[in-house]
ZATI-564117 format. One record per atom (N, C-alpha, C): x, y, z; residue in three letters. Coordinates in steps of 0.001 Angstrom, whole numbers, padded with zeros to 6 digits, always signed. Layout:
BEGIN
XYZALA...
***
This chain:
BEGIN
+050189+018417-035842UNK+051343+019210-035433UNK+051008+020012-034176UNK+051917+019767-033320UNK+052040+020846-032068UNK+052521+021828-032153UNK+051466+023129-031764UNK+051915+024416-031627UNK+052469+025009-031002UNK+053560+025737-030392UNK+054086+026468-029984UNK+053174+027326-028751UNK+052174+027755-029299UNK+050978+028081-028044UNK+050189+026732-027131UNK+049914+025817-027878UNK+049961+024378-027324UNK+050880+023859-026391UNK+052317+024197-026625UNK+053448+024096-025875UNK+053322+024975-024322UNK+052978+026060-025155UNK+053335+026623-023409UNK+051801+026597-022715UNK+050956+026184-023657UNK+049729+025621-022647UNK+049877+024497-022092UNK+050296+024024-022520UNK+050448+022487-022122UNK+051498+022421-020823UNK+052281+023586-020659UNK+053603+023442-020092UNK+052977+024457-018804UNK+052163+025480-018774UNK+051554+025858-017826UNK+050913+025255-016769UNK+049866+024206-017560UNK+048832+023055-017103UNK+049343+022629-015985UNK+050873+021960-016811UNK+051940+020966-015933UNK+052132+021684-014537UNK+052722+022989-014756UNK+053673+023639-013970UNK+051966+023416-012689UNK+050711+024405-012885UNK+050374+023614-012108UNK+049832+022620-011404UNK+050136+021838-011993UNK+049372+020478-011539UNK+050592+019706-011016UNK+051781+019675-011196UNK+052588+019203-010655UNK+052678+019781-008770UNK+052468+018592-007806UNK+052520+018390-006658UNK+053663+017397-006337UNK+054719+017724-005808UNK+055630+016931-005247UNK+055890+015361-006463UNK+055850+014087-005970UNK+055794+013678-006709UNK+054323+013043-007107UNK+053849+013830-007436UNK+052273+013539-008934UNK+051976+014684-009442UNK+051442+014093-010616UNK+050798+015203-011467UNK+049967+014589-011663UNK+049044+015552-011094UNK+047455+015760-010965UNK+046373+016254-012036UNK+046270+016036-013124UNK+045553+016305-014212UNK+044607+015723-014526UNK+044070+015172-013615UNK+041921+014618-013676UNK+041204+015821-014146UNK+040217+015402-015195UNK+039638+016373-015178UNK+039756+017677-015872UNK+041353+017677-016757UNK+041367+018501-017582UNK+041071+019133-018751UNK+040407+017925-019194UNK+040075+017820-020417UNK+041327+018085-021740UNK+042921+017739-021295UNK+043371+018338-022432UNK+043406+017283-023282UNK+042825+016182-023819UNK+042750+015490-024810UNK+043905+014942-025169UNK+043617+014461-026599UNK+045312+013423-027115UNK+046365+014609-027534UNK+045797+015670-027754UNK+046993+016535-028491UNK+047474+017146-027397UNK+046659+017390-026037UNK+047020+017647-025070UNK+048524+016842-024692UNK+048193+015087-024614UNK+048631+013852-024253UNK+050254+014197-025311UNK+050242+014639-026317UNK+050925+014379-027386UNK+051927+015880-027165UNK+051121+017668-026923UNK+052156+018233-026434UNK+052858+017569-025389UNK+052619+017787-024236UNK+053545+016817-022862UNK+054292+016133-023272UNK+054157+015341-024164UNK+055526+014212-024701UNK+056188+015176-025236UNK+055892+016012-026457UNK+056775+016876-026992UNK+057709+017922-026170UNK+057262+018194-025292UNK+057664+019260-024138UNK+059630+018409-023902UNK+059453+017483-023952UNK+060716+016756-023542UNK+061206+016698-022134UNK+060039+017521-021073UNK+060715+017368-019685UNK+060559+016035-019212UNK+061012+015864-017933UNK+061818+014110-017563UNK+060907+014443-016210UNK+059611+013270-016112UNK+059065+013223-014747UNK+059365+012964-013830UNK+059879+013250-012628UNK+059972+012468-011465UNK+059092+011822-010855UNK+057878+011656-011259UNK+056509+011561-010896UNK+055839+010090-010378UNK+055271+009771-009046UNK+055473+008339-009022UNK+054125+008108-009559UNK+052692+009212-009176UNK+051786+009217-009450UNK+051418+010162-011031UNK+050492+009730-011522UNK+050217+010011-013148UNK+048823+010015-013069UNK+048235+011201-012487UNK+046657+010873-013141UNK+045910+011812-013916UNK+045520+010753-014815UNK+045046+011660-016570UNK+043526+011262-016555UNK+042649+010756-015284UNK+041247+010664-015601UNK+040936+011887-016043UNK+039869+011381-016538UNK+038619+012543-017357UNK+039246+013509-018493UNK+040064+012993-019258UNK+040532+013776-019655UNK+040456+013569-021790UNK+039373+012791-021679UNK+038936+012738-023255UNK+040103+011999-023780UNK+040482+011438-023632UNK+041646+010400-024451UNK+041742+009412-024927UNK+041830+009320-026676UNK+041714+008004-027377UNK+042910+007011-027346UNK+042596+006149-028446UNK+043875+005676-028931UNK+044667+006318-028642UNK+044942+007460-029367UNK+045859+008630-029672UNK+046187+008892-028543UNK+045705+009168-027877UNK+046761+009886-026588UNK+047780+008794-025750UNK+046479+007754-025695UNK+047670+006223-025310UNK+049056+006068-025703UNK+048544+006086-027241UNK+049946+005671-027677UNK+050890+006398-027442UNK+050756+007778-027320UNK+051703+009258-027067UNK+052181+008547-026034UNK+051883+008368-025054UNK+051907+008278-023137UNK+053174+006912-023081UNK+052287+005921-023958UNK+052708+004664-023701UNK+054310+004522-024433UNK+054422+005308-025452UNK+056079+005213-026102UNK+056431+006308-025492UNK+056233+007314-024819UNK+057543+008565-024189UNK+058564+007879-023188UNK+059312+008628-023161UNK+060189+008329-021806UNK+060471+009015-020614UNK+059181+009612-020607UNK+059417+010714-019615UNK+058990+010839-018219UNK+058200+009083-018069UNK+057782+008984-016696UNK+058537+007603-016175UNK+059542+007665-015956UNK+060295+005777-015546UNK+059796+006132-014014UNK+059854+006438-013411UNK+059530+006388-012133UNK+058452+006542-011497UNK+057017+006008-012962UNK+055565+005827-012658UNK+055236+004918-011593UNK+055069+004622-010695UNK+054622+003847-010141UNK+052507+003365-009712UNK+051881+004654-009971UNK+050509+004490-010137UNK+049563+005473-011084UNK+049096+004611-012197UNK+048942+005843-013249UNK+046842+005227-013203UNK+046349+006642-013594UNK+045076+006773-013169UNK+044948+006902-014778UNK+043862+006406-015795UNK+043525+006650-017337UNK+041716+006722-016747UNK+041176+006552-015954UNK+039828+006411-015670UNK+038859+007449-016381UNK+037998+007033-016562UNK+036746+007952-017658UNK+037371+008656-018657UNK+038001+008130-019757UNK+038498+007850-020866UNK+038072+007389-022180UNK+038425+006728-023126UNK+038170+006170-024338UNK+039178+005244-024826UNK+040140+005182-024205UNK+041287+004390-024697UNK+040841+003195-025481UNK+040072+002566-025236UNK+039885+001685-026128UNK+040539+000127-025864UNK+040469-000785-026703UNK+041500-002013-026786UNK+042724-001546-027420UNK+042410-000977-028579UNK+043757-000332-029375UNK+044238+000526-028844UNK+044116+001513-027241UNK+044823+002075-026654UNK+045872+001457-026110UNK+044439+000388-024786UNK+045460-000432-024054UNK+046283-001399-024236UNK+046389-001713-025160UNK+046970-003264-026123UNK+048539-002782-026020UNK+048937-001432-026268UNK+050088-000806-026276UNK+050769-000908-025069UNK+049615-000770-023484UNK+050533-000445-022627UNK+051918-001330-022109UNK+051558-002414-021979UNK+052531-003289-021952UNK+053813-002906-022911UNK+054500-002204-023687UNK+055207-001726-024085UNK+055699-000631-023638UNK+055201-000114-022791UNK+055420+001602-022161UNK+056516+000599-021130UNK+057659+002007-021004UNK+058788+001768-020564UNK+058905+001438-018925UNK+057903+002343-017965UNK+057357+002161-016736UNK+056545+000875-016527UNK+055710+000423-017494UNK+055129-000951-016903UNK+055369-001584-015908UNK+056604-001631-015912UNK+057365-002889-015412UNK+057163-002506-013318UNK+057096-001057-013368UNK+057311-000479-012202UNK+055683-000523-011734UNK+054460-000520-012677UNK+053496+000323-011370UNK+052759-001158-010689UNK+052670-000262-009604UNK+051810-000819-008284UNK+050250-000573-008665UNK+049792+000341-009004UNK+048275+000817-009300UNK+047853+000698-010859UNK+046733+000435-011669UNK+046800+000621-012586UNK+045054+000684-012536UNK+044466+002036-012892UNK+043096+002163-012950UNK+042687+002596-014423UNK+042015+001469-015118UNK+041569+001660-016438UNK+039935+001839-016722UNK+039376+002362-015302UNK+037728+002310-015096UNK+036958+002886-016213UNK+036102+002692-016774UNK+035040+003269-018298UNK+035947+003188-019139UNK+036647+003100-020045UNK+037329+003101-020999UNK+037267+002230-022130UNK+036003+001613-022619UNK+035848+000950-023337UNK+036425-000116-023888UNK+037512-000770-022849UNK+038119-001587-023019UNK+037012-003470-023093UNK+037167-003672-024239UNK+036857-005279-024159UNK+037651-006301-023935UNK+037430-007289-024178UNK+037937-008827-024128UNK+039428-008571-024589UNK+039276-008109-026048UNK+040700-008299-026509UNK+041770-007522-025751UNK+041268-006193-025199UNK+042389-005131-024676UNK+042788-005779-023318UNK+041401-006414-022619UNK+041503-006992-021196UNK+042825-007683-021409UNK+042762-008930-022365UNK+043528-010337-022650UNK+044750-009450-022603UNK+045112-008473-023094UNK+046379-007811-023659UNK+047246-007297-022374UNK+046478-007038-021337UNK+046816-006763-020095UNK+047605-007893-019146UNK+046117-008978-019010UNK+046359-009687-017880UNK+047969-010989-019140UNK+047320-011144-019946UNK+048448-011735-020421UNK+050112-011515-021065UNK+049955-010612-020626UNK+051534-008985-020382UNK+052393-009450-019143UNK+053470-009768-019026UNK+054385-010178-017681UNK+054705-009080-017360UNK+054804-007962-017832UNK+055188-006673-017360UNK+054675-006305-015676UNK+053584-006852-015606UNK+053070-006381-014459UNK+053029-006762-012950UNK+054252-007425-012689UNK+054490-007454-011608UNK+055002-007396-010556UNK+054589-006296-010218UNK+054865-005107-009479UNK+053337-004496-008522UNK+052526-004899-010135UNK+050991-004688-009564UNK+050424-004844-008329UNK+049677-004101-007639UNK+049006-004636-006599UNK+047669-004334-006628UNK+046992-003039-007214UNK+045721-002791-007468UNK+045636-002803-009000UNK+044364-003210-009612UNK+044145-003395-010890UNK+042918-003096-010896UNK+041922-002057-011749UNK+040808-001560-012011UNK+040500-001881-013008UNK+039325-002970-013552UNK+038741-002971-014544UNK+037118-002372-014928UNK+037122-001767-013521UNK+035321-000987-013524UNK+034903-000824-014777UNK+033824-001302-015118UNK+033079-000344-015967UNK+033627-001131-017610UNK+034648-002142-017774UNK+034774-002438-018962UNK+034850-003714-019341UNK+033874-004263-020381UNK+033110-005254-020894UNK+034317-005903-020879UNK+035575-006636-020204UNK+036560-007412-020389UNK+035796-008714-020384UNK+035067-008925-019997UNK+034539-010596-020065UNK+035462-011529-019555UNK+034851-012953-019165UNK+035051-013825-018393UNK+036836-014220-019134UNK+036725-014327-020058UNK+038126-014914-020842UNK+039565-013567-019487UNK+039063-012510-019509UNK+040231-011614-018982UNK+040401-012311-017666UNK+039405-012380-016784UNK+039221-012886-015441UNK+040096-014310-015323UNK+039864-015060-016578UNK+040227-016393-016151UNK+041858-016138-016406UNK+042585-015721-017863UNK+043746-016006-017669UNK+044516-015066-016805UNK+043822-013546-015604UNK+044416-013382-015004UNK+044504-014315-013563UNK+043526-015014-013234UNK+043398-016078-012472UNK+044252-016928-012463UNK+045159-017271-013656UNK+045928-018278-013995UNK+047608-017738-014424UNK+047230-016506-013880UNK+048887-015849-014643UNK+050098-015550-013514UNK+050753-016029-012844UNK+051561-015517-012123UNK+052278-014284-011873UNK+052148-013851-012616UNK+052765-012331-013032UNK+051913-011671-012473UNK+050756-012112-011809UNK+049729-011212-011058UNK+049810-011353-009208UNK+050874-012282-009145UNK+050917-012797-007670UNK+050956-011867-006795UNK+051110-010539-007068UNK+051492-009502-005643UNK+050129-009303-005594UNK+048894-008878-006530UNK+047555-008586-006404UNK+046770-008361-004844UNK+046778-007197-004756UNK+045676-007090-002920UNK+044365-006580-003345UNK+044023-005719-004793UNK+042973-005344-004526UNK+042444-005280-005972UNK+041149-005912-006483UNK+040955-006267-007764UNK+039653-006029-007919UNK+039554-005143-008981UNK+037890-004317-009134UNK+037294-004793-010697UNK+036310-005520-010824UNK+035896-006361-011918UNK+033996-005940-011497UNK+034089-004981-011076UNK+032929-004215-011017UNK+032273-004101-012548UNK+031094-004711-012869UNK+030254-004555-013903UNK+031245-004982-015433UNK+031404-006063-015284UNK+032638-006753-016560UNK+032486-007244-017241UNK+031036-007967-017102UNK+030704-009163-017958UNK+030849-010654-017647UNK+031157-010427-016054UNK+031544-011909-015428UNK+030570-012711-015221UNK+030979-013776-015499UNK+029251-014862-015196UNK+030160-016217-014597UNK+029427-017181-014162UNK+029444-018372-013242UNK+031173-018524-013888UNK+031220-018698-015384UNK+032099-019645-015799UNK+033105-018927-015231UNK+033597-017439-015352UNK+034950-016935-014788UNK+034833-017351-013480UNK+033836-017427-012549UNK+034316-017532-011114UNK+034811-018947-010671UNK+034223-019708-011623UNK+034584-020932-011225UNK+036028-021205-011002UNK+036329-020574-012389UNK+038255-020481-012650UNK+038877-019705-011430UNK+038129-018614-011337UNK+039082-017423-009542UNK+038881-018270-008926UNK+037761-018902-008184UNK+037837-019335-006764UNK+038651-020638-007087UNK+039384-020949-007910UNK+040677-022059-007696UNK+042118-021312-007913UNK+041820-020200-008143UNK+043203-019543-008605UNK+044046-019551-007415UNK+044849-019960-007704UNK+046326-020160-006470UNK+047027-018522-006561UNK+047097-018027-007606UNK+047811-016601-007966UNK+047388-015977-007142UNK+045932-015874-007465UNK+045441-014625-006220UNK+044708-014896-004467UNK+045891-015462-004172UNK+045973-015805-002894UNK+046145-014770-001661UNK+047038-013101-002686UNK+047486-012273-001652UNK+046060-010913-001793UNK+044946-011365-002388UNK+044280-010564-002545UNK+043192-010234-001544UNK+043031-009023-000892UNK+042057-008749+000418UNK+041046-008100-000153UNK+040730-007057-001025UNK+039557-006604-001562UNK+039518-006849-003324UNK+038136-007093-003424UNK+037802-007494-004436UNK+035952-006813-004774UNK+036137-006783-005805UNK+034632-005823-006036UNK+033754-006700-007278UNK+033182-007353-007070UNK+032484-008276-008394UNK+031243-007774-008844UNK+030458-006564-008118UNK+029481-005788-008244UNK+028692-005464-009722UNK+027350-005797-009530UNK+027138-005693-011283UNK+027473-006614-012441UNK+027623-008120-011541UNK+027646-008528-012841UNK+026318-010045-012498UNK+026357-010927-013319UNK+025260-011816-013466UNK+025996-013007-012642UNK+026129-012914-011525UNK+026424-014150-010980UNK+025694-015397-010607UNK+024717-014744-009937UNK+023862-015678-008951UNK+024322-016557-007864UNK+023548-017583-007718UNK+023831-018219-006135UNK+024605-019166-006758UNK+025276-019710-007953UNK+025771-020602-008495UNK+026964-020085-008133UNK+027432-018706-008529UNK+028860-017883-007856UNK+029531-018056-007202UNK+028309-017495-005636UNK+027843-017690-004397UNK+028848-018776-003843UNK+028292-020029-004424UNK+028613-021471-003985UNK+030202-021590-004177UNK+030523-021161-005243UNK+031926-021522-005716UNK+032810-020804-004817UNK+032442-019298-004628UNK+033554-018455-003881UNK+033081-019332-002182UNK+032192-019781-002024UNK+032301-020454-000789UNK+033068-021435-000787UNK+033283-022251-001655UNK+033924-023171-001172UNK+035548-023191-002030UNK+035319-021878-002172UNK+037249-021657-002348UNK+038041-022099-001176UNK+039064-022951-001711UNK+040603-023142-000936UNK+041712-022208-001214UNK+041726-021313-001530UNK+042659-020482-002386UNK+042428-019073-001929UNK+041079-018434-002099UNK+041034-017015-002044UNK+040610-016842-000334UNK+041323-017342+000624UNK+040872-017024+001980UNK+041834-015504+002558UNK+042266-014666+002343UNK+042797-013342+002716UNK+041905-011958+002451UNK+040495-012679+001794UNK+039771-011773+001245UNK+038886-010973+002509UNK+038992-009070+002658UNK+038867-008861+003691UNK+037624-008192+003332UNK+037568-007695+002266UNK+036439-006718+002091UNK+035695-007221+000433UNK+034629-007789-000155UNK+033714-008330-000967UNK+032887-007655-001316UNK+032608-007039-002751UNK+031750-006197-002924UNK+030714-007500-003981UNK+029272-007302-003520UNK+028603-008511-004286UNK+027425-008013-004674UNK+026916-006783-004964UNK+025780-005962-005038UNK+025271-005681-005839UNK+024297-006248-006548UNK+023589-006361-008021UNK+024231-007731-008530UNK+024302-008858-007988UNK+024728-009536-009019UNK+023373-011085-008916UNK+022269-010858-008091UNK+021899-011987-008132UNK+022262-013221-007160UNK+022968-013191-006560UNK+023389-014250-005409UNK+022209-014603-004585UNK+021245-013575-004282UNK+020415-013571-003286UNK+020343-014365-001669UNK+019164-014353-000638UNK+019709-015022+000577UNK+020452-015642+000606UNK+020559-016721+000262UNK+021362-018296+000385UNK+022628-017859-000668UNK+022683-016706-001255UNK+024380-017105-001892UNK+025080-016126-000812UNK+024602-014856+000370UNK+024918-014478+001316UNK+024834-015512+002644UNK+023880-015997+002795UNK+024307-017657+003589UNK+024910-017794+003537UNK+026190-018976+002210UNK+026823-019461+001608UNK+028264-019137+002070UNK+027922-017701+001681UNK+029358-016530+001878UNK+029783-016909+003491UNK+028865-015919+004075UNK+029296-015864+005643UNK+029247-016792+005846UNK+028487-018242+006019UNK+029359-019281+006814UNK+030574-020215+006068UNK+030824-019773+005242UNK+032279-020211+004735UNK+033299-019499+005473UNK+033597-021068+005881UNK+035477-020913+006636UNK+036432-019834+005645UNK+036387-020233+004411UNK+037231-019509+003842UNK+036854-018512+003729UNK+036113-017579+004604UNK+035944-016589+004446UNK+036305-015586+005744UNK+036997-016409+006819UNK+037133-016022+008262UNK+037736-014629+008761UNK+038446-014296+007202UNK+038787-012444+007410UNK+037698-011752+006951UNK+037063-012191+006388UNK+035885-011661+005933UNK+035786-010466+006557UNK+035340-009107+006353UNK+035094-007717+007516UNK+033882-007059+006794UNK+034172-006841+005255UNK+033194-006477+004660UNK+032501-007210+003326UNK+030903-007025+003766UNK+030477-007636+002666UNK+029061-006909+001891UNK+029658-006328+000781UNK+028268-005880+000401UNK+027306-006558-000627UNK+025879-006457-000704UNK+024746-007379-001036UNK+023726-006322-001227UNK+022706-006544-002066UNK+021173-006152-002258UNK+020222-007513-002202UNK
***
């Protein structure tokens, strides 16, 4: 139960963290009951931006967020260094804004395979253009059927930083026709090697890619060889490597 002192804490917070259109609440730590006054509050967001990093939030607060109606005019919502979980994110695709955001950063949040799948295989999302999976064990299965999902076609910038990706997902991206409109991409931290290497070289598909993050993954000389003298790589601008 929400308290009445909860209420007007919660309603203070808002008052200031609200900037034009976002509300700025990284870092607050007000948790799910936090997540759960705000819904109760009943005010109507105008808000295009939504960011709730760092802010200790389970399941529970997800689900609060994900059934209100108080943000339709979300267009980029921040959940980063979190807990949400699979059983958080599994919900979002039901939240009434889906349909609208452009940004969606789900970085540390303990999201696996199943919550990943729940995402990329959601039509809700396209609209998307940045998608953050930093930091969560989604594994190769998320990578491939977003590789294969159309509903992802607007995609410019895709962060699969430390995921669990290995040879077999890349094989599937570097044929993906979907993500054709994508310029940065971050694959950093995961077990690729020069087998990777080879494949994103000789993609027909992913040539708009402007900026490549490849750093910790094992590719070594010859899968940076590989890279830079691939044609399909002729926007190429940035490329990072160890």
């Amino acid at each position: 139960m929400v308290t009445q002192v909860k209420l007007d804490y919660i309603n203070r917070v808002i008052d200031e963290s609200l900037d034009g259109e976002a509300l700025e609440l990284n870092g607050k730590f007000i948790g799910d009951e936090g997540i759960e006054a705000l819904v109760q509050t009943k005010r109507i967001f105008e808000v295009e931006n939504l960011d709730l990093s760092r802010n200790k939030l389970t399941w529970r607060g997800a689900h609060h967020l994900f059934h209100c109606h108080q943000f339709k005019n979300l267009k980029r919502l921040y959940l980063g260094e979190n807990n949400i979980s699979d059983k958080g994110v599994m919900e979002l695709p039901s939240a009434d804004f889906a349909e609208n955001l452009s940004l969606l950063d789900l970085r540390y949040n303990n999201i696996g395979p199943e919550g990943g799948l729940a995402v990329v295989q959601s039509e809700k999302f396209r609209k998307l253009q940045v998608l953050i999976f930093q930091e969560n064990p989604v594994g190769d299965e998320t990578l491939i059927t977003l590789a294969k999902a159309p509903t992802f076609a607007n995609l410019r910038k895709l962060n699969f930083y430390r995921t669990d990706i290995t040879p077999k997902g890349i094989k599937v991206l570097a044929k993906s026709k979907v993500l054709q409109r994508v310029k940065h991409f971050n694959l950093a931290r995961n077990y690729l090697h020069l087998e990777s290497a080879k494949l994103l070289a000789n993609t027909k598909t992913l040539t708009n890619i402007e900026s490549l993050l490849l750093f910790d993954t094992g590719i070594g000389d010859a899968g940076v060889k590989a890279i830079m003298e691939s044609e399909s790589f002729s926007k190429l601008k940035t490329l990072r490597v160890t």
